[in-house]
C-alpha positions in Angstrom: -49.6 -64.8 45.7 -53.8 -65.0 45.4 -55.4 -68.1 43.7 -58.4 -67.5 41.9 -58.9 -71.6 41.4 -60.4 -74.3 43.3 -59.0 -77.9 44.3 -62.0 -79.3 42.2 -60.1 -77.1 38.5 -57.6 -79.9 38.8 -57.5 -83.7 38.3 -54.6 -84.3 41.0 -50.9 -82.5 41.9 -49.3 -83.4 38.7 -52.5 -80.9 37.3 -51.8 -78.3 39.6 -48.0 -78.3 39.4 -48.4 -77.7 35.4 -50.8 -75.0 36.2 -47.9 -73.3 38.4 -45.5 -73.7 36.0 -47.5 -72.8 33.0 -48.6 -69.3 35.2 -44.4 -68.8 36.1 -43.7 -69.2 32.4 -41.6 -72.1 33.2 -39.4 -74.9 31.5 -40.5 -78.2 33.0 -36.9 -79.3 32.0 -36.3 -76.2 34.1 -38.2 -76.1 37.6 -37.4 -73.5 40.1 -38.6 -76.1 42.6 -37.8 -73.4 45.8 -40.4 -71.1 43.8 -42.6 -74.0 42.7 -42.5 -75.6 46.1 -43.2 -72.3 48.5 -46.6 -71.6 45.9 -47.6 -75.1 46.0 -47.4 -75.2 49.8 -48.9 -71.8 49.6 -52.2 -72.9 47.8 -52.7 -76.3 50.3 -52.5 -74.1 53.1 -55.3 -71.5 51.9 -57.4 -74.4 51.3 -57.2 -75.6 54.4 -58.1 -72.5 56.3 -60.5 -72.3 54.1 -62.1 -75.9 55.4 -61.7 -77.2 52.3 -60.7 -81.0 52.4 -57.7 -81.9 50.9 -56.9 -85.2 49.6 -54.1 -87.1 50.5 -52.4 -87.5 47.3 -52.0 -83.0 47.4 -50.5 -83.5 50.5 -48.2 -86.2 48.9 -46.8 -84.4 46.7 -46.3 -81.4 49.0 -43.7 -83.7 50.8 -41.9 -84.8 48.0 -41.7 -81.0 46.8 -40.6 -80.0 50.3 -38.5 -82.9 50.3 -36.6 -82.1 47.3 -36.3 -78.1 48.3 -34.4 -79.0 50.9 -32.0 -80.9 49.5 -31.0 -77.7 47.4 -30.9 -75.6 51.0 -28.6 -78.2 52.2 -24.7 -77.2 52.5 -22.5 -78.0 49.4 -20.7 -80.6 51.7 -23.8 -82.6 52.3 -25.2 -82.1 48.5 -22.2 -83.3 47.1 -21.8 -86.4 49.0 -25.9 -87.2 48.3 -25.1 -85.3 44.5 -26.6 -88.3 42.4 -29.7 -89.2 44.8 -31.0 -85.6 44.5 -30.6 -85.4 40.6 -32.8 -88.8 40.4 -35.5 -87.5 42.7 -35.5 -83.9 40.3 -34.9 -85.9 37.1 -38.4 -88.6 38.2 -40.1 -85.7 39.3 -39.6 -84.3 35.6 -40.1 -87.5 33.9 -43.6 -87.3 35.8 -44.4 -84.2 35.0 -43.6 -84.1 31.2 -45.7 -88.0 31.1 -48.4 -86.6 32.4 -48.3 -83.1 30.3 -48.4 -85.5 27.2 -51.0 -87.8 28.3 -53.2 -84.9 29.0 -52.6 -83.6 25.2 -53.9 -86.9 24.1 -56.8 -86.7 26.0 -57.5 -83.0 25.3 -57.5 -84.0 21.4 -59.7 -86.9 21.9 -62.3 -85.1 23.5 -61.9 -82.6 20.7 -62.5 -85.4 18.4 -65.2 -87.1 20.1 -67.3 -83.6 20.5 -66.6 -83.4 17.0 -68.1 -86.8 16.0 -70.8 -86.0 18.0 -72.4 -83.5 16.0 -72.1 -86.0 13.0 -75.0 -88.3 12.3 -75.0 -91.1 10.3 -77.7 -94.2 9.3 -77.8 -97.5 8.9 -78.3 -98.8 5.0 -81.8 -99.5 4.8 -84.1 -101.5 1.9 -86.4 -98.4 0.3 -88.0 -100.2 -2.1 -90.7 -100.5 1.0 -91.0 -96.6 0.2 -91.5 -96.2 -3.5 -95.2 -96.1 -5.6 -95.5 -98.3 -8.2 -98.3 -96.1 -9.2 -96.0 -93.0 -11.3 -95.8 -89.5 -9.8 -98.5 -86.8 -10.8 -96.5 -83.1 -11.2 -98.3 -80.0 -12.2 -96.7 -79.1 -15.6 -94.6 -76.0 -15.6 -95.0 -73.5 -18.2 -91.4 -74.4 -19.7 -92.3 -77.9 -19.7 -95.7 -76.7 -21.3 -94.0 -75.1 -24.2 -91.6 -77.6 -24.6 -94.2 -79.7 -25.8 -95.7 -77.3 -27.9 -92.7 -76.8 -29.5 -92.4 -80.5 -30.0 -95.9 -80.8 -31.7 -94.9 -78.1 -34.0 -92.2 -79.6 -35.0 -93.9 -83.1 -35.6 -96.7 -81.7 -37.8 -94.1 -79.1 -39.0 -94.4 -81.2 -43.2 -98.2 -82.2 -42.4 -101.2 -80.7 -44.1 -104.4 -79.7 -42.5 -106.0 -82.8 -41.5 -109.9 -81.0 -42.0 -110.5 -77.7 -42.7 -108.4 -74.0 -42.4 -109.4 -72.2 -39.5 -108.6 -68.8 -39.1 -107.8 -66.5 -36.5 -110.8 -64.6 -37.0 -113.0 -67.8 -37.2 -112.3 -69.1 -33.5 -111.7 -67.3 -30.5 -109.6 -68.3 -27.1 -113.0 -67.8 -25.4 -114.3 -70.3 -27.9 -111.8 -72.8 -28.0 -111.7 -72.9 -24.2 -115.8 -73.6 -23.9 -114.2 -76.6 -26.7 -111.7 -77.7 -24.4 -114.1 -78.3 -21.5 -116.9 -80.0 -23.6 -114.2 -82.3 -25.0 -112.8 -82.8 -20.9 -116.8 -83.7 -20.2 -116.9 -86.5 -21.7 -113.0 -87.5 -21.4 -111.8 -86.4 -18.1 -108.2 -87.3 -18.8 -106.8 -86.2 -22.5 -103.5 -86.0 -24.6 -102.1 -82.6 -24.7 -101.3 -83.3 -28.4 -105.1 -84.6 -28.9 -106.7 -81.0 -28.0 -104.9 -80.0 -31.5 -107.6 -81.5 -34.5 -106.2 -79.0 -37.1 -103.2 -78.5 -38.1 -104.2 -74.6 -39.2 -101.0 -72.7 -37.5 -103.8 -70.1 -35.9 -106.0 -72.9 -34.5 -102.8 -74.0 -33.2 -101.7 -70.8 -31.4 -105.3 -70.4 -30.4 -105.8 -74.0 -28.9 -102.2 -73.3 -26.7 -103.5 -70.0 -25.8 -106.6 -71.3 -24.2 -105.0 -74.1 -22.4 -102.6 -71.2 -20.9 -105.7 -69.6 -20.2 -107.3 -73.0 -18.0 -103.9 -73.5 -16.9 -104.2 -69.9 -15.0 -108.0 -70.2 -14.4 -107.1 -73.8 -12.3 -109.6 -75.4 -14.3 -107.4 -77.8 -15.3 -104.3 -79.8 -14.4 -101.1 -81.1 -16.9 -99.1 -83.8 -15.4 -96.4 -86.2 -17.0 -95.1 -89.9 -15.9 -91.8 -89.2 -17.1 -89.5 -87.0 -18.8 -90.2 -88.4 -22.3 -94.0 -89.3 -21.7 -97.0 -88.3 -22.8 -98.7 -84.9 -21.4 -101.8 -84.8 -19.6 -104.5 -82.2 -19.5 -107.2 -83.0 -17.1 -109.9 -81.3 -15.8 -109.7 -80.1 -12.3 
């Protein structure tokens, strides 16, 4: 038979006499120790013409495994008469073997485990207060959020009546009401949204939205809230 594996593929005999049987399709409860034996022996002798170095404990086992093959080549006189000695020395053989093959399940799933756990990171709790601003967070309004509010001031000065004077569609233009919008953010460079809106005139209304949409696009200005429910800022960029 030809080996394609080196002494170093196996962690000692008990290893290498799983390997064999595993290869013959074997029952451990089952050995064919002639067949077992004569590939075991087999494999330490092509390492050895091969200068490899064997250690002891291979050539160990290859004794006990001769040892017990030929007890079974022995007549049935002399097998009979040392019937319960050879039985032990099969049956502890066994009881090696099947130890071993369960301790090296064990060890095969707790190296699966720990390769497993070691793709898994985890962190200490940690204080984060050291991390937050008191000072509240500055977002660029989005258009929905823009609206939103619009919607909201329509709805507040929904029963109101025009504070000064009608203005008319035809009166003011989003041109217009933008050059407004930037004298008023001269003097003020932070304003309320809702403040832009002096009449309550539903076209000075549409206009005054239209021109802040226009800014809005234009970058010439910024809208930021502190909070969900706060007030909406329009300042000039």
């Amino acid at each position: 038979m030809n080996y394609d594996f080196k002494i170093n593929d196996f962690e000692g005999p008990l290893d290498l006499l799983l390997h064999l049987i595993k290869i013959n399709e074997m029952d451990i409860m089952n050995i064919q120790i002639e067949k077992i034996t004569d590939q075991y022996v087999n494999y330490i002798n092509s390492l050895e013409k091969m200068n490899i170095e064997v250690a002891s404990e291979y050539l160990v086992m290859a004794s006990e495994l001769i040892h017990i093959k030929s007890k079974l080549l022995l007549p049935n006189e002399t097998i009979e008469s040392e019937d319960e000695e050879e039985i032990n020395s099969k049956e502890e053989l066994i009881n090696r073997l099947l130890e071993y093959d369960a301790y090296k399940k064990i060890s095969n799933i707790l190296e699966e485990k720990n390769e497993n756990r070691s793709l898994i990171y985890t962190k200490l709790p940690e204080n984060i207060n050291n991390y937050i601003d008191d000072k509240p967070i500055e977002q660029n309004g989005e258009i929905d959020d823009l609206v939103n509010a619009f919607k909201l001031f329509l709805e507040r000065n929904k029963k109101n009546k025009p504070l000064k004077t009608k203005v008319t569609v035809n009166e003011i233009s989003i041109t217009k009401r933008c050059d407004d919008i930037r004298n008023v953010l001269k003097s003020n460079k932070k304003v309320s949204f809702f403040k832009l809106f002096e009449y309550n005139s539903k076209d000075y209304i549409v206009v005054t939205f239209l021109a802040i949409l226009e800014m809005c696009k234009n970058k010439e200005l910024t809208i930021s809230q502190d909070d969900t429910f706060g007030d909406i800022v329009v300042e000039s960029v």
